[in-house]
C-alpha positions in Angstrom: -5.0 13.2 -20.4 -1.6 12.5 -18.9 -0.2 11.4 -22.1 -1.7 14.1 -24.3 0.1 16.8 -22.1 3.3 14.8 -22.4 3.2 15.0 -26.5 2.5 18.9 -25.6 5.5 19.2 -23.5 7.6 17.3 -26.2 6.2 19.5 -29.0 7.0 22.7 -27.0 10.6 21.1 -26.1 11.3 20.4 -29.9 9.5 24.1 -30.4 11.6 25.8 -28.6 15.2 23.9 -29.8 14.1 24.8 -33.1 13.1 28.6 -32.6 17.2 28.8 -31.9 15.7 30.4 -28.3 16.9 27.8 -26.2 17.4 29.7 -23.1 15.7 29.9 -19.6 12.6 28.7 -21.3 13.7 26.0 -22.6 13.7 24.0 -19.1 10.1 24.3 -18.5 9.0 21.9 -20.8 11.8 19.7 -19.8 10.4 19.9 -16.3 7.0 19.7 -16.9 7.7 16.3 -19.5 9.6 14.9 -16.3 6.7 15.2 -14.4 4.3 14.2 -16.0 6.5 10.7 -16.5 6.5 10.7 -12.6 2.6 11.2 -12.6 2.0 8.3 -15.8 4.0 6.4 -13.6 2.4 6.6 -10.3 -0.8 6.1 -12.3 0.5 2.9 -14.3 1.3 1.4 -10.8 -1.9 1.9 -9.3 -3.9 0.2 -12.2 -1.2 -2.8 -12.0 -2.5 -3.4 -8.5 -5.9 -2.8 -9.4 -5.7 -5.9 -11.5 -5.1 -8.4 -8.6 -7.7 -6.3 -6.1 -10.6 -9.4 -7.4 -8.6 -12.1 -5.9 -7.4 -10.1 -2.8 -11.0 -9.4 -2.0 -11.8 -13.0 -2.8 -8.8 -13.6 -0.3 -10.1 -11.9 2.9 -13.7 -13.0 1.8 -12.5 -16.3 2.5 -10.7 -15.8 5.4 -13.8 -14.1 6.7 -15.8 -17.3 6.3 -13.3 -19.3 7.7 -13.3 -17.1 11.1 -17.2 -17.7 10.7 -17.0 -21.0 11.1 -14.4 -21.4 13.8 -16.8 -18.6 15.7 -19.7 -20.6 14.7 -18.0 -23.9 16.7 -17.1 -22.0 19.5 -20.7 -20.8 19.8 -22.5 -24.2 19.1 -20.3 -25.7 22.0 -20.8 -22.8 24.1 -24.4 -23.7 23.6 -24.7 -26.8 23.8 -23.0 -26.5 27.0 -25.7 -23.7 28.1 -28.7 -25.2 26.5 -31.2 -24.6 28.7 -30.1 -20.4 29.1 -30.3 -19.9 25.0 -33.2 -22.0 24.2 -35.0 -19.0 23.0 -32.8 -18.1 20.6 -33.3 -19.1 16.6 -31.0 -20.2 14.2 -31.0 -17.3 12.4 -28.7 -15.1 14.8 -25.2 -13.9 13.3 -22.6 -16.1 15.1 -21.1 -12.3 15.3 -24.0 -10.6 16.9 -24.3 -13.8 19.4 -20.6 -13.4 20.5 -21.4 -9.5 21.3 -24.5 -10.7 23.5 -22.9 -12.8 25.8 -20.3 -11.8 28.1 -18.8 -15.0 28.6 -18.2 -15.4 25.1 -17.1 -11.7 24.5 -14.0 -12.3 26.9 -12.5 -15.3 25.0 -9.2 -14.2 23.7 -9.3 -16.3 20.5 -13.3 -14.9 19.9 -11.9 -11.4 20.5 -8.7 -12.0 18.0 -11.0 -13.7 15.5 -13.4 -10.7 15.5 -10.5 -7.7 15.3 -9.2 -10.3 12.0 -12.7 -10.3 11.1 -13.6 -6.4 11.5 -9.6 -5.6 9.6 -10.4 -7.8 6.6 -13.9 -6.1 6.0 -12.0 -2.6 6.5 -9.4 -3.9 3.9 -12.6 -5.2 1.7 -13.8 -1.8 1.5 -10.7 0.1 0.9 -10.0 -2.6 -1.9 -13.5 -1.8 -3.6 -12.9 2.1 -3.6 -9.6 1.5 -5.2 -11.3 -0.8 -7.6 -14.3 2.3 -8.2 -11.0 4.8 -8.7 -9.8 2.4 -11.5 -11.7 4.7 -14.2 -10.4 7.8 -12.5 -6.6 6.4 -13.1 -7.7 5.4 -16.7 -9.1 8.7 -17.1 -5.9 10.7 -15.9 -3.7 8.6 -18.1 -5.6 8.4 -21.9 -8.8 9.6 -21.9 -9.8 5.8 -21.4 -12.6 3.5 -19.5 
């Protein structure tokens, strides 16, 4: 799209030097080709970091397991050390949701700083899969493309 309305702009430039009637109207063209760079541009930047938006993602999904398991230590210890007050609860708990339950384990800084990095990366995550979903849109804006 982008680039067929820069081949305009160009034809209308070249139009216009040849119509000898280069005057006041000649400029609009200009302006509109050197925005429409500015625009390709912007657009050619955001695909480039679309392309590396898989391994960031795999990146934070990572991360995210490894604050799992330090949170899924913490809690076994925690447990094992308060056996007999959390023998009702089954395996299949989220380490995540048993760190909300308890208080005790709610007020440990290094829980509480391992759940804000948690909770940022899967904010990033998301942001990082709508710019992936936006891809076609950029393609799109630049050459009619998929």
């Amino acid at each position: 799209m982008m680039i067929l309305l820069l081949l305009i702009s160009i034809a209308l430039f070249i139009l216009l030097l040849c119509a000898d009637s280069f005057d006041e109207f000649a400029c609009i063209p200009l302006m509109g080709f050197i925005i429409k760079m500015g625009v390709i541009v912007f657009l050619c930047v955001k695909l480039v970091n679309i392309k590396v938006i898989d391994e960031t993602i795999e990146l934070y999904t990572k991360q995210n397991q490894e604050i799992e398991t330090k949170i899924e230590l913490v809690i076994k210890q925690y447990m094992e050390h308060e056996h007999q007050t959390f023998k009702d609860l089954t395996n299949n708990d989220s380490y995540i949701t048993l760190v909300t339950l308890y208080p005790e384990l709610k007020s440990d800084e290094l829980i509480k700083e391992e759940i804000r990095l948690y909770e940022e990366n899967n904010k990033k995550i998301i942001s990082l899969k709508e710019n992936k979903i936006n891809e076609k849109i950029y393609k799109w804006w630049i050459y009619f493309g998929k």
